[in-house]
C-alpha positions, 0 to 999 in steps of 0.5 A: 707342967708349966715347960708343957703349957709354954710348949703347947703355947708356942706350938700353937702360935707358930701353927697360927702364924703359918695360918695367917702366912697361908691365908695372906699368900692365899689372898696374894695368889687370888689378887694377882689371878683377878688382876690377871684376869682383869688385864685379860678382860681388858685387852679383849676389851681394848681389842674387840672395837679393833676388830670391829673396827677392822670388819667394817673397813675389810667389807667396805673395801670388798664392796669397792672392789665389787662395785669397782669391778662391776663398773668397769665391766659395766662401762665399756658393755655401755660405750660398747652399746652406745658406740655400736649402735650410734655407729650402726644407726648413723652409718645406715641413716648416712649411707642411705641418705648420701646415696639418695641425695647422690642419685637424685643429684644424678638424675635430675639433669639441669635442661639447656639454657634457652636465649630467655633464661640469660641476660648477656651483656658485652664489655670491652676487655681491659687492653689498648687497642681493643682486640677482645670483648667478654660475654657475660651470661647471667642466668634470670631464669629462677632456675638452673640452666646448663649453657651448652657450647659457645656463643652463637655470635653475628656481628650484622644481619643475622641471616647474612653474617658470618659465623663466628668460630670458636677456639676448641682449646677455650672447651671446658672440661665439664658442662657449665651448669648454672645456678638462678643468678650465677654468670658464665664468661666467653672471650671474643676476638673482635679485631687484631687492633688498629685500623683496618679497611675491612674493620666495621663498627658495630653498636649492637649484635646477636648473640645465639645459644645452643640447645641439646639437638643444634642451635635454639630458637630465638637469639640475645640482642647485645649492646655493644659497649662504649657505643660500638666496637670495631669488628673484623669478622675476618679474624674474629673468634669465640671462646666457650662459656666457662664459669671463670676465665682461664690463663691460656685457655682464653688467652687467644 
């Protein structure tokens, strides 16, 4: 009896010792599967504000890229608009007043100079002896004025003096159209210099202008500069009105 109960004793202290291992490796298994999930749950965790995170700047950056496509498409349909219709507008505005600014220009002829529209004074030119004097026209009438021709000049009476003929080379290209106060130039050939029995000395003169139909009624009394010029009406010649005197063309 007594070899029975030590038997039944052991056999029950094994059974309770694989009991306990059982229970402690049970245990074991458990802790490890929390941690398991723990460390599941926690890397969800960790990684859920990355995705967040993620979304946010995924839809910011294909709103830039919807809003950058819709700006460029929208930026040249705006300059497009803009340039065209700027261009088409000032390109209508440009042409329509250019070309009534060109035909009024056009139509609106200058009328002739008459001998009350001009002041004309003579001065000797710049040589030694004295061969030439300028005429200079300066238009007082308040408006524009076209001088027509050459001077119309009579060195004495002026129904008895010879004409004076003009230089056809002096003729300018276009009519010498004169603005209120603006001048024009014309050469004159007095004399060829020096001394001369036929030469006459003249203090004064008339001076003619020419207007659409022949010459104009009235003429211009000049004084003539330096208290009178010696003049050979022989050889004496005229140069056309021109705006500016020209090398060669006035040279005579």
């Amino acid at each position: 009896m007594r070899t029975s109960h030590r038997t039944i004793r052991t056999a029950l202290l094994v059974a309770a010792v694989a009991a306990a291992s059982l229970s402690l490796t049970a245990c074991g298994g458990d802790d490890a599967g929390a941690k398991d999930a723990g460390s599941a749950r926690s890397s969800q965790s960790a990684a859920a504000p990355e995705t967040t995170a993620a979304a946010p700047a995924a839809s910011a950056s294909a709103s830039a890229t919807a809003a950058g496509q819709d700006g460029a498409s929208a930026a040249p349909a705006a300059a497009k608009t803009t340039t065209g219709s700027g261009g088409t507008s000032g390109g209508t505005s440009g042409g329509d007043g250019s070309e009534t600014t060109k035909g009024a220009g056009s139509g609106a002829e200058a009328p002739a100079c008459a001998h009350g529209d001009v002041k004309i004074t003579a001065a000797k030119a710049d040589e030694v002896p004295t061969e030439h004097i300028v005429l200079t026209a300066t238009n007082t009438s308040g408006r524009a004025c076209t001088l027509l021709g050459h001077p119309l000049i009579a060195f004495g009476d002026i129904q008895t003096a010879k004409d004076v003929p003009p230089v056809a080379k002096s003729r300018p290209a276009a009519p010498v159209v004169l603005d209120p106060g603006a001048p024009a130039y014309a050469n004159v050939r007095i004399s060829l210099g020096g001394v001369h029995e036929d030469n006459k000395v003249v203090k004064e003169f008339n001076v003619n202008l020419f207007a659409a139909d022949g010459p104009a009624e009235g003429s211009v009394v000049v004084t003539a500069p330096a208290g009178g010029v010696a003049v050979d009406e022989a050889v004496a010649k005229t140069g056309y009105w021109t705006p500016e005197l020209r090398n060669g063309a006035d040279d005579f």
